[in-house]
PAPALO-737013 format. One record per residue (C-alpha): residue in three letters; y, x, z. Coordinates in nm, 2 decimals. Last residue first. Layout:
<aa = ALA, py = Y, px = X, pz = Z>
...
***
This chain:
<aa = UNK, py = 25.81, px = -8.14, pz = 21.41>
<aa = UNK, py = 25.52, px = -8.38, pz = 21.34>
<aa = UNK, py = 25.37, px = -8.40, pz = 20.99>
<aa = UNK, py = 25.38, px = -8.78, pz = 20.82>
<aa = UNK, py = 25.06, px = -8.84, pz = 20.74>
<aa = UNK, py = 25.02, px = -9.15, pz = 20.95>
<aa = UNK, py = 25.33, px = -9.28, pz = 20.78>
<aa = UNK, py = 25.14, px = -9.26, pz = 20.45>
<aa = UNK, py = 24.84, px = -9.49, pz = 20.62>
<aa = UNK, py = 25.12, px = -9.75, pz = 20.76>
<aa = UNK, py = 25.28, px = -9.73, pz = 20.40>
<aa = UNK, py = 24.96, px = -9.81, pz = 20.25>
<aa = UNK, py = 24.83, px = -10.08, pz = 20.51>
<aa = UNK, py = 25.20, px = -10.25, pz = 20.48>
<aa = UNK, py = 25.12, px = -10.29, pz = 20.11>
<aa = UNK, py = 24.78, px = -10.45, pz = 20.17>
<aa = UNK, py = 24.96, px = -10.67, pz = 20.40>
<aa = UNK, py = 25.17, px = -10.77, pz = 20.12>
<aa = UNK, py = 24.92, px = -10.86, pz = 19.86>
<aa = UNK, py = 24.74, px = -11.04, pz = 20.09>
<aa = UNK, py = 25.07, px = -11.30, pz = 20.11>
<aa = UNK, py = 25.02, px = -11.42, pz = 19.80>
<aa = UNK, py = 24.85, px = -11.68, pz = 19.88>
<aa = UNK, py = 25.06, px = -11.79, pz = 20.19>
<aa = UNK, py = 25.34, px = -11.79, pz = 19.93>
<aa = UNK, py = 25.21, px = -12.11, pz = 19.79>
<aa = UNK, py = 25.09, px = -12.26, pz = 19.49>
<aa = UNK, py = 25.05, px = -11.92, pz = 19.30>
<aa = UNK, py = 25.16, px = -11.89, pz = 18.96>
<aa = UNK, py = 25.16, px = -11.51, pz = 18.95>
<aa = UNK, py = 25.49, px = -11.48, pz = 18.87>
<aa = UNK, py = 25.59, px = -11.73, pz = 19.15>
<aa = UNK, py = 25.44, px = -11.54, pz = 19.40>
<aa = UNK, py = 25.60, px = -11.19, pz = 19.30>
<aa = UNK, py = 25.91, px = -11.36, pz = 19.31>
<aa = UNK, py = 25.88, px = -11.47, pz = 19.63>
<aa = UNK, py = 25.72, px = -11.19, pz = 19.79>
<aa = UNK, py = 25.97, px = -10.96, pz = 19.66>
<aa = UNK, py = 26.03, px = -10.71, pz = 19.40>
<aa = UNK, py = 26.08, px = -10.39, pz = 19.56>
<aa = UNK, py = 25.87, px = -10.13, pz = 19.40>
<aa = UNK, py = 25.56, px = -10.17, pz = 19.58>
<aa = UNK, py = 25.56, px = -10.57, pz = 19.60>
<aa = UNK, py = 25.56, px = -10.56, pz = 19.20>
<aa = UNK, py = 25.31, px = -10.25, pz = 19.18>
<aa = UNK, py = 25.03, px = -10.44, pz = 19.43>
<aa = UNK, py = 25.07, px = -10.78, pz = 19.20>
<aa = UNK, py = 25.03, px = -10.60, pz = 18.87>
<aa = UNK, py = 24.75, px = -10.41, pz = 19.05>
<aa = UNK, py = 24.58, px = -10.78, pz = 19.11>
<aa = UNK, py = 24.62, px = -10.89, pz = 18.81>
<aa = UNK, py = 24.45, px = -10.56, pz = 18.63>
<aa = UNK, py = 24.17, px = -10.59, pz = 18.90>
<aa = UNK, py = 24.11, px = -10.89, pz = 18.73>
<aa = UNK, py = 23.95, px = -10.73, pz = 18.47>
<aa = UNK, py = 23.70, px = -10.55, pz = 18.63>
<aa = UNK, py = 23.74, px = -10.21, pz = 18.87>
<aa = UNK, py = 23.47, px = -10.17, pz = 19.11>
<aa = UNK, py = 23.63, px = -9.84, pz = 19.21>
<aa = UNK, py = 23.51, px = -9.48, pz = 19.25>
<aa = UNK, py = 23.81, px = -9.40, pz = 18.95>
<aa = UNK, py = 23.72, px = -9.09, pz = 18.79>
<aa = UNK, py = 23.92, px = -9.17, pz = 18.48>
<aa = UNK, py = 23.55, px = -9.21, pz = 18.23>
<aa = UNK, py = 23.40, px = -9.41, pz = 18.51>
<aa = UNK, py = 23.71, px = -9.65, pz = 18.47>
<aa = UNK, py = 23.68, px = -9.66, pz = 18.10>
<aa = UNK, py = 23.34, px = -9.73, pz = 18.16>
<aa = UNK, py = 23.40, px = -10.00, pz = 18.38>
<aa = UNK, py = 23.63, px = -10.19, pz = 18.15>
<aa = UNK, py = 23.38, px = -10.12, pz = 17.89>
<aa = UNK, py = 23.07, px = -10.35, pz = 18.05>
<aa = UNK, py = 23.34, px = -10.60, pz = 18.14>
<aa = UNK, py = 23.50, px = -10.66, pz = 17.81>
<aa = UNK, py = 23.19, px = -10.66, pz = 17.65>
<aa = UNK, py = 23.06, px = -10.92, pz = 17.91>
<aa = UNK, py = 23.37, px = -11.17, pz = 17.85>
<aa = UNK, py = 23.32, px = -11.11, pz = 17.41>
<aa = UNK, py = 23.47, px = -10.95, pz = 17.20>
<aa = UNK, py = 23.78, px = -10.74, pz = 17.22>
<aa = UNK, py = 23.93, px = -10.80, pz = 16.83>
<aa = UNK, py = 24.10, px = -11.14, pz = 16.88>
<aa = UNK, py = 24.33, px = -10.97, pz = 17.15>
<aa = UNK, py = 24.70, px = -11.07, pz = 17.01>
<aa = UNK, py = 24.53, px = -11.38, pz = 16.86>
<aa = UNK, py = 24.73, px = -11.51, pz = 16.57>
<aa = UNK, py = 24.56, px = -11.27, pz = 16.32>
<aa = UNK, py = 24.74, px = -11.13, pz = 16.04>
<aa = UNK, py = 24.49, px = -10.84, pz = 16.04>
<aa = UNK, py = 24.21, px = -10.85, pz = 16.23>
<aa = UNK, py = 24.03, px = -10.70, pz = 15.96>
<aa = UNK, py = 24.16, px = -10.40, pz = 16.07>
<aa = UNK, py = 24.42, px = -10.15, pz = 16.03>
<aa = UNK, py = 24.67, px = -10.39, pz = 16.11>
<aa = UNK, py = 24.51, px = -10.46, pz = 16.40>
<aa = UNK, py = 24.59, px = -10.13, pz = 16.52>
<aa = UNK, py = 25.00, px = -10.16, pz = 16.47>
<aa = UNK, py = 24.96, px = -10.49, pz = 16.66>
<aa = UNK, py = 24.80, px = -10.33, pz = 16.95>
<aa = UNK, py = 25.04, px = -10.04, pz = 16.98>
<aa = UNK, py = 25.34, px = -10.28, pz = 16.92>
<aa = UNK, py = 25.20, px = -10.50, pz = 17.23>
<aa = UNK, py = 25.17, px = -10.18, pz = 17.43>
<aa = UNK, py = 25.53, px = -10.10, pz = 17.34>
<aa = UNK, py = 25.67, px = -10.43, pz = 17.46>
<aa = UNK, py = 25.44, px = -10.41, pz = 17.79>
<aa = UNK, py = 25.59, px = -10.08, pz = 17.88>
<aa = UNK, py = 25.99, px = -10.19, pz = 17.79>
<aa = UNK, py = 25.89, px = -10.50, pz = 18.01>
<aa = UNK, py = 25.79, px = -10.86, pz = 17.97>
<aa = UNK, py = 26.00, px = -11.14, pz = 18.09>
<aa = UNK, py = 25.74, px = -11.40, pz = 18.18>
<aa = UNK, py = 25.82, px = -11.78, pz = 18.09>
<aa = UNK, py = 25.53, px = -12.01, pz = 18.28>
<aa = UNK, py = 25.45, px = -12.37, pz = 18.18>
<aa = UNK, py = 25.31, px = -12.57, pz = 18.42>
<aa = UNK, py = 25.00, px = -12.81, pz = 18.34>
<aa = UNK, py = 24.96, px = -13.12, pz = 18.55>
<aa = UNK, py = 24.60, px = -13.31, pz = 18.62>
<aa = UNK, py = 24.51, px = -13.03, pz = 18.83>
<aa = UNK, py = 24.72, px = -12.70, pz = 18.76>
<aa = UNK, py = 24.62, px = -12.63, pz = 18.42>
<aa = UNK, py = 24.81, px = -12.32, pz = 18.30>
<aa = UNK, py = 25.10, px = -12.28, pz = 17.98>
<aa = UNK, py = 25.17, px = -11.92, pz = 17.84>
<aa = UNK, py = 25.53, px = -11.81, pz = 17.74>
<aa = UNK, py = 25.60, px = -11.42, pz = 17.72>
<aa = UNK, py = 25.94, px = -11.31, pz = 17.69>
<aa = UNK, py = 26.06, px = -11.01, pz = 17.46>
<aa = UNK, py = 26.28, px = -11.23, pz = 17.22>
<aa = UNK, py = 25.97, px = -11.46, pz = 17.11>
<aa = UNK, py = 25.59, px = -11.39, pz = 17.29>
<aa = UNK, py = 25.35, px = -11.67, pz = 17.24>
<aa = UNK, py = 25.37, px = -11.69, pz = 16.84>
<aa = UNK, py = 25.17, px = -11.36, pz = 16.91>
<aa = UNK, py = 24.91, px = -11.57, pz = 17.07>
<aa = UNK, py = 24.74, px = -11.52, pz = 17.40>
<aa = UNK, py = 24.41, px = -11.74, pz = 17.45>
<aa = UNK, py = 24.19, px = -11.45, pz = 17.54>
<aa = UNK, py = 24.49, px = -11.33, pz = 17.81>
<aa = UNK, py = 24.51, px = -11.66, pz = 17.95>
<aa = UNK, py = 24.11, px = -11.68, pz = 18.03>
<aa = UNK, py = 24.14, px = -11.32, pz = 18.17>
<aa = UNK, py = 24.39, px = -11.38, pz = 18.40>
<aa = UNK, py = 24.77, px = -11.25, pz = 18.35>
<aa = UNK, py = 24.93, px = -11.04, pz = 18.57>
<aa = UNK, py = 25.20, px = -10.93, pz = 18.33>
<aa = UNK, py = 25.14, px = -10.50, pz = 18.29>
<aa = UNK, py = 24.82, px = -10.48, pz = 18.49>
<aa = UNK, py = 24.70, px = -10.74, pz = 18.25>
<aa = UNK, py = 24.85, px = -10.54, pz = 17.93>
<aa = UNK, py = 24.64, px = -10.23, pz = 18.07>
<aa = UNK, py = 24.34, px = -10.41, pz = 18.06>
<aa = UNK, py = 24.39, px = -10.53, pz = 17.68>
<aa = UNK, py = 24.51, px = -10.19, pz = 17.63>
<aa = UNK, py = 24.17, px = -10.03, pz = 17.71>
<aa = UNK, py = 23.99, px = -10.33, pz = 17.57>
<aa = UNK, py = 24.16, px = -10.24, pz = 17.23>
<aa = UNK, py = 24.12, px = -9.87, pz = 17.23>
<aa = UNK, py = 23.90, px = -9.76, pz = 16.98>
<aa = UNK, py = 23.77, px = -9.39, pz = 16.90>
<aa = UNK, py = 23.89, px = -9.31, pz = 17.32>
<aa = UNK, py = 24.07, px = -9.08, pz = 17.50>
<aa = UNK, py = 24.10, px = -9.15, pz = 17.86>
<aa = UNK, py = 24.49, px = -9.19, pz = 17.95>
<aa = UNK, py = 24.54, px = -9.52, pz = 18.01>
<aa = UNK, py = 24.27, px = -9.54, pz = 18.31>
<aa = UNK, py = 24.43, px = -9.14, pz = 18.47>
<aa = UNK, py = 24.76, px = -9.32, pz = 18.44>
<aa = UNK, py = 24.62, px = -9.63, pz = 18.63>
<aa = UNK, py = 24.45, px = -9.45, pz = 18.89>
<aa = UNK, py = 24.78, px = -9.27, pz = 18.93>
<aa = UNK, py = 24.99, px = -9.53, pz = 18.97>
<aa = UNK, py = 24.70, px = -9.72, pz = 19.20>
<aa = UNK, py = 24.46, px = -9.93, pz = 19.11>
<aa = UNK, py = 24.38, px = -10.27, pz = 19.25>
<aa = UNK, py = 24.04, px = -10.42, pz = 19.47>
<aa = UNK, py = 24.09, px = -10.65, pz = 19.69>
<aa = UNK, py = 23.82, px = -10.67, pz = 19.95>
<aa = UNK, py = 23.69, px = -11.03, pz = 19.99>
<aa = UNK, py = 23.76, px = -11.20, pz = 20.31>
<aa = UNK, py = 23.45, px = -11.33, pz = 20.47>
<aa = UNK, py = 23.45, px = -11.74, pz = 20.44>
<aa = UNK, py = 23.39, px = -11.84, pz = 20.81>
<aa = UNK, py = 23.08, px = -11.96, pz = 20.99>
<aa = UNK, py = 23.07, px = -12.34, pz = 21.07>
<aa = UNK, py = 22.93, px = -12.36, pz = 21.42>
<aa = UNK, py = 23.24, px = -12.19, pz = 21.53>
<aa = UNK, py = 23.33, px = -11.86, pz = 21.67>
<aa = UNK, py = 23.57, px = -11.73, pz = 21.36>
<aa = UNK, py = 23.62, px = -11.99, pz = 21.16>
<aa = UNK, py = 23.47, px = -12.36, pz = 21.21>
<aa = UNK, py = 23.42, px = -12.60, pz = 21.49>
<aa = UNK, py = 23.19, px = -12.90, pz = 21.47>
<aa = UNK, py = 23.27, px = -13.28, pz = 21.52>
<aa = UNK, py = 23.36, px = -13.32, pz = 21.13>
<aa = UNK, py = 23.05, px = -13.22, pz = 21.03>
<aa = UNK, py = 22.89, px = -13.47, pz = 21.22>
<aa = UNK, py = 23.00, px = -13.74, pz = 20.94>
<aa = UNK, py = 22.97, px = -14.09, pz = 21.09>
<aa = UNK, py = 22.84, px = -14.39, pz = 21.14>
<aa = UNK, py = 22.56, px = -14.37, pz = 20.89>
<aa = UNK, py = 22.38, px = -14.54, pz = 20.58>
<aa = UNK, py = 22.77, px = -14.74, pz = 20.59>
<aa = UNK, py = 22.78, px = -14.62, pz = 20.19>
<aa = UNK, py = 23.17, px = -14.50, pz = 20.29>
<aa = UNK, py = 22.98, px = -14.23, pz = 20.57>
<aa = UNK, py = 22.70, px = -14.19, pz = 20.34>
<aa = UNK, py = 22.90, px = -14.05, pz = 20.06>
<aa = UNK, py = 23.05, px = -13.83, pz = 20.34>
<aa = UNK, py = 22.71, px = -13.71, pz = 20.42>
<aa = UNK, py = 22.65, px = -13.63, pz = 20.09>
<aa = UNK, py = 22.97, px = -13.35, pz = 20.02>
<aa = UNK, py = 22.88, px = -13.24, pz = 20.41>
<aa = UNK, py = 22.51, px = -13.17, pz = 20.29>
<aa = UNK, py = 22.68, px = -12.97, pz = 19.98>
<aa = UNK, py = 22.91, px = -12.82, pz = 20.14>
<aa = UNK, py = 22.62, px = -12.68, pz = 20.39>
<aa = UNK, py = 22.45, px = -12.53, pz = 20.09>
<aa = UNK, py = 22.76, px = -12.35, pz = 19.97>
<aa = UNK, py = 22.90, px = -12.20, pz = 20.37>
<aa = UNK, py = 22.51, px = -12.07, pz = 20.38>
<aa = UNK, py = 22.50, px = -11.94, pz = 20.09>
<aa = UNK, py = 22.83, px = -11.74, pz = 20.12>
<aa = UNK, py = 22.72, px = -11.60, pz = 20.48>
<aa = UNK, py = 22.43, px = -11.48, pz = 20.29>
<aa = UNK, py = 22.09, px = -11.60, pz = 20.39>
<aa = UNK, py = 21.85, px = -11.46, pz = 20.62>
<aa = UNK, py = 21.66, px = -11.77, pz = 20.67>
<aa = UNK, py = 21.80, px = -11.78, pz = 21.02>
<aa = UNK, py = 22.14, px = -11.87, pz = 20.96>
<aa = UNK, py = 21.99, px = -12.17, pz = 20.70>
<aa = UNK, py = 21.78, px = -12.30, pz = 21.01>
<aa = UNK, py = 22.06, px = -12.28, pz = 21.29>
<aa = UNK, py = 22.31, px = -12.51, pz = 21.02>
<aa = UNK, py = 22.02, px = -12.74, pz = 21.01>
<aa = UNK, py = 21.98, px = -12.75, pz = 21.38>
<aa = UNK, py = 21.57, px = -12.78, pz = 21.45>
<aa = UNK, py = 21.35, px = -12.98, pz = 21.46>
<aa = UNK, py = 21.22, px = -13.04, pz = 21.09>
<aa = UNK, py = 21.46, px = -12.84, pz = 20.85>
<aa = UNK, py = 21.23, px = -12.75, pz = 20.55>
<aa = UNK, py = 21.34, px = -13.05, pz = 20.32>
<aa = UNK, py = 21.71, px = -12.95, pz = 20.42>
<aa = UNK, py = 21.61, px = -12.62, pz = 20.28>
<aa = UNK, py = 21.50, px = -12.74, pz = 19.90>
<aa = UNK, py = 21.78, px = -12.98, pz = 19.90>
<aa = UNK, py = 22.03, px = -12.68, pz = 19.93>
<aa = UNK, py = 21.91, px = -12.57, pz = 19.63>
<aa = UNK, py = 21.86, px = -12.88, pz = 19.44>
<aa = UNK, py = 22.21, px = -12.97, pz = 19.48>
<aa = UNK, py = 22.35, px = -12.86, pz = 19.15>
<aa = UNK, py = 22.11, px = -13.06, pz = 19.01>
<aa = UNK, py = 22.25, px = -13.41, pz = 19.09>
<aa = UNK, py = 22.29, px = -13.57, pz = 19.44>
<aa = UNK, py = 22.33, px = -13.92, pz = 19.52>
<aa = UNK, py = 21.94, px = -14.07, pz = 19.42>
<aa = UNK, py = 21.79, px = -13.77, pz = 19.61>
<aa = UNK, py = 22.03, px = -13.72, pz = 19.90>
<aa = UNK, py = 21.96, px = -14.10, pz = 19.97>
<aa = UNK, py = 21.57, px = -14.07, pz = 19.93>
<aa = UNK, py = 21.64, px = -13.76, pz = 20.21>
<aa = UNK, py = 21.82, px = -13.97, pz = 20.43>
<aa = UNK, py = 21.56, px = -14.23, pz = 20.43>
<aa = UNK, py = 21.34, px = -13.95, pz = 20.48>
<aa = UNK, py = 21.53, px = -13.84, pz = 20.81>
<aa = UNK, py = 21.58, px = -14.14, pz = 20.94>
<aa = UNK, py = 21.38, px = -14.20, pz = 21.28>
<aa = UNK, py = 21.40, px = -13.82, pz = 21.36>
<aa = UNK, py = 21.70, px = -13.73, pz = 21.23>
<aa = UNK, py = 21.90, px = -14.02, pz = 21.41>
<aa = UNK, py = 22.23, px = -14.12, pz = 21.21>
<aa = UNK, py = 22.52, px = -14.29, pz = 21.41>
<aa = UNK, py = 22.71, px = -13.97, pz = 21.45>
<aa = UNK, py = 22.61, px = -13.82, pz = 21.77>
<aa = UNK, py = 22.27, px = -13.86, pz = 21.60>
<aa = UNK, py = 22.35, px = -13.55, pz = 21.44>
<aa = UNK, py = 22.34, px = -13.36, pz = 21.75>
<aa = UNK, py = 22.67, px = -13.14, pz = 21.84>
<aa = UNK, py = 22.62, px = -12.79, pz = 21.91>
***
């Protein structure tokens, strides 16, 4: 473990100073992580918050946050400096690694079962169903005008730092005839003439709260939430042949490295379907 003094800063000698200095360049956010760094006396901070029984999640925030204020140190010449750049991350290292979150998706028959629950409105239905259909996120989907969709392609604009790409998504004969089915019920509505295609789900929690309904309604032992639609649009795609590529660049991601879970997940399904193969 490398000593902080390593980097120009003793602990011992400094260790209010530094604290005044986290004080005055900090703002609320850091609190938090302030409140354990106060506790730290002898010991290795990052050896403190793994012994406070945190999460490995709380423990990769709060020390962001130190590292965040040590490099404002580091160009304020209070130290030499940043330690965290002598320490070892991942797997091993003094740093402990981000832990993969489990993908959840829905598979053709999950999704089936999801469409097919009978219910007195169906707007959150289809507006999950429309996401497993295009891969939009949540955010775009709220935003989603009919002026949006001309000549059966979909045109939605993202953020992407201080640019913002435009995307054009050829929908499909499925997506068409969901979009026709929403339409047809705000009609019926006072929804009516609307430019929002979902102005009628409500709000982010309603959306949630029926999503997993729905789900409980279909059988489906699954944390579903919206984004599971993206992620099931993504899962579909690589299952029937379209490749990474594409796939990548129709869910707007910056590399191909990011998409690249999607395909081991496919190789896991037809490694597990291989294993059921009967022998001769």
């Amino acid at each position: 473990m490398v000593k902080e003094s390593s980097a120009g800063f003793n602990p011992k000698q400094n260790k209010q100073d530094f604290i005044a200095y986290y004080r005055i360049k900090s703002h609320s956010t850091f609190h938090d992580a302030l409140q354990h760094l106060l506790k730290f006396n002898k010991k290795e901070f990052i050896d403190y918050l793994q012994n406070q029984k945190l999460s490995t999640t709380s423990v990769r925030l709060y020390l962001s946050k130190k590292n965040i204020i040590l490099n404002l140190a580091v160009v304020d010449e209070i130290i030499a400096a940043n330690p965290f750049n002598y320490l070892k991350r991942g797997k091993g290292g003094d740093i402990p690694s981000k832990k993969q979150k489990k993908i959840e998706y829905l598979t053709l028959e999950e999704l089936r079962r999801f469409q097919a629950v009978s219910l007195k409105r169906s707007d959150i239905k289809d507006l999950f169903l429309f996401s497993c259909f295009t891969d939009l996120r949540e955010s775009d989907l709220l935003k989603l005008k009919w002026n949006d969709i001309k000549d059966g392609t979909l045109t939605y604009s993202q953020k992407k730092q201080k640019d913002s790409i435009t995307y054009y998504f050829p929908l499909s004969k499925q997506a068409l005839a969901l979009l026709e089915t929403i339409k047809l019920f705000q009609e019926g509505t006072r929804y009516r003439g609307n430019e929002f295609v979902f102005a009628h789900v409500g709000s982010k929690r309603n959306i949630g709260v029926c999503i997993k309904k729905i789900a409980g309604l279909a059988n489906i032992d699954k944390n579903v939430h919206i984004h599971v639609g993206r992620h099931t649009f993504a899962t579909m795609a690589l299952t029937h042949g379209i490749s990474l590529y594409t796939v990548s660049k129709l869910l707007g991601h910056s590399s191909i490295a990011v998409t690249q879970i999607y395909a081991e997940i496919i190789d896991e399904i037809k490694q597990k379907a291989s294993e059921l193969m009967p022998m001769l």
